[in-house]
N, C-alpha and C positions, 0 to 999 in steps of 0.2 A: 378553470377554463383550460388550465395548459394538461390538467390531468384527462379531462374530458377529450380535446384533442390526441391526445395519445392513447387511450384507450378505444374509443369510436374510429376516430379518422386514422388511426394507425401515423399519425404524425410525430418524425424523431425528432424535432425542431432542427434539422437540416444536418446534425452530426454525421449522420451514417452514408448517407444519401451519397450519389456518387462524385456530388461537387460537395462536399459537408467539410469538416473537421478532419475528421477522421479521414476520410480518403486522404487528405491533403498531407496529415502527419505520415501517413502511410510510406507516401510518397516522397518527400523530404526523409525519411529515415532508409528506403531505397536507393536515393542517390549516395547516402553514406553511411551505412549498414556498421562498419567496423569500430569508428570513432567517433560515430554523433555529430550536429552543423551546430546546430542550434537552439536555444530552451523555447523557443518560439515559433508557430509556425510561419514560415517564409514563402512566402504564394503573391500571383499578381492578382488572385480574387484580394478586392479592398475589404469583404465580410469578415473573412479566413486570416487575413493577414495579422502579424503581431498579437494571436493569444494564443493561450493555451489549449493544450487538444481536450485537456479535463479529463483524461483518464492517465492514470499514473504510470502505466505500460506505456503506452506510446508515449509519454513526455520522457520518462527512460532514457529511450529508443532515439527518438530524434534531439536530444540531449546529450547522452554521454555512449550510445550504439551499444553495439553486443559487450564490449567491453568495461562499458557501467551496469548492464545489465547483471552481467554472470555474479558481481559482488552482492549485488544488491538480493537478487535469489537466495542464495547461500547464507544471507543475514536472515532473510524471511525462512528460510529451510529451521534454520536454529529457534528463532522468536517459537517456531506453531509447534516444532519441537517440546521445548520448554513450558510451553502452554498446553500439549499435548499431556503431559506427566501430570503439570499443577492441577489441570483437572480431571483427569484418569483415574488420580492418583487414590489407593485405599484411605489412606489417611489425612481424616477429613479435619486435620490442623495443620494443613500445611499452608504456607504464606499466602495471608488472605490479601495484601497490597499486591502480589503479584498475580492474582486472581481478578481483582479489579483492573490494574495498569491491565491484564488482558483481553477483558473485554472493550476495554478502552480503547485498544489497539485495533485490534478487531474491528468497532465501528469504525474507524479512521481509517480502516486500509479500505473495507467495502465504501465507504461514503467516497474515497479517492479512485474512485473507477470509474466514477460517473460526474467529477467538481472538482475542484481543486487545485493545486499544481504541488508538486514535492517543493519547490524549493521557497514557499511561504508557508509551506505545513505544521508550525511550532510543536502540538501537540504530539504530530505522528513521529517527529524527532525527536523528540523529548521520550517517549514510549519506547521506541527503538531504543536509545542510549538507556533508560534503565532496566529494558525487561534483558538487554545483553550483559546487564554488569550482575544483576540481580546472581548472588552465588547462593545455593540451599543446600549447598552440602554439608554447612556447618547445621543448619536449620535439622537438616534430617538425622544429624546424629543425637541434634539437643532431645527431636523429639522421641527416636526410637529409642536414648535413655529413660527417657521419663515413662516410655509406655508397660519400659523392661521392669520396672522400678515397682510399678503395681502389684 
């Protein structure tokens, strides 16, 4: 029913809308853009008020502002990075756990754009903390030994 609603009647269940969620976060991260208010949005709509805006940008945003922001990029710059090579990569034995934790990631980062909130997210911090410690340097020497070795 809610799929049929949004596909026929073009209904966003009120997120986007100009009194929705989303406006609201907008707005709340407007009045303090540089250091974030709060993980919540804070509105006199009673609908809007005390949840999350369910996309991971704006909870960001109205959260920790430009200044939690710019970390948080530069960790995702590194992860798709990292996953950019794992799967690019010619060599097709390279770390298959870090191949899996990436699509793992991957689902977790799109499914948080549209549900969720970062700071109940177990999975998506747990991904994060190992696809960043994840080291394959030693990985790619063990294996371009053994490939030399043939």
């Amino acid at each position: 029913e809610r799929l049929e609603m949004t596909l026929v009647e073009g209904h966003t269940s009120g997120r986007m809308e100009e009194e929705g969620a989303y406006a609201f976060a907008i707005k709340q991260f407007l009045d303090s853009p540089i250091f974030g208010s709060y993980f919540r949005i804070v509105t006199p709509n009673p609908i809007w008020r005390g949840i999350y805006p369910h996309n991971i940008i704006l909870e960001l945003l109205i959260t920790f502002g430009i200044i939690g922001l710019l970390p948080f990029l530069y960790f995702l710059r590194l992860i798709f990075m990292k996953l950019r090579k794992s799967f690019c990569s010619d060599n097709s034995n390279r770390n298959s756990i870090e191949k899996v934790l990436g699509i793992l990631f991957i689902n977790t980062f799109f499914s948080m754009m549209t549900s969720g909130t970062i700071l109940l997210s177990l999975p998506f911090w747990v991904n994060i903390a190992i696809l960043l410690t994840i080291n394959n340097k030693k990985n790619d020497k063990l294996l371009n030994y053994n490939t030399t070795q043939k």
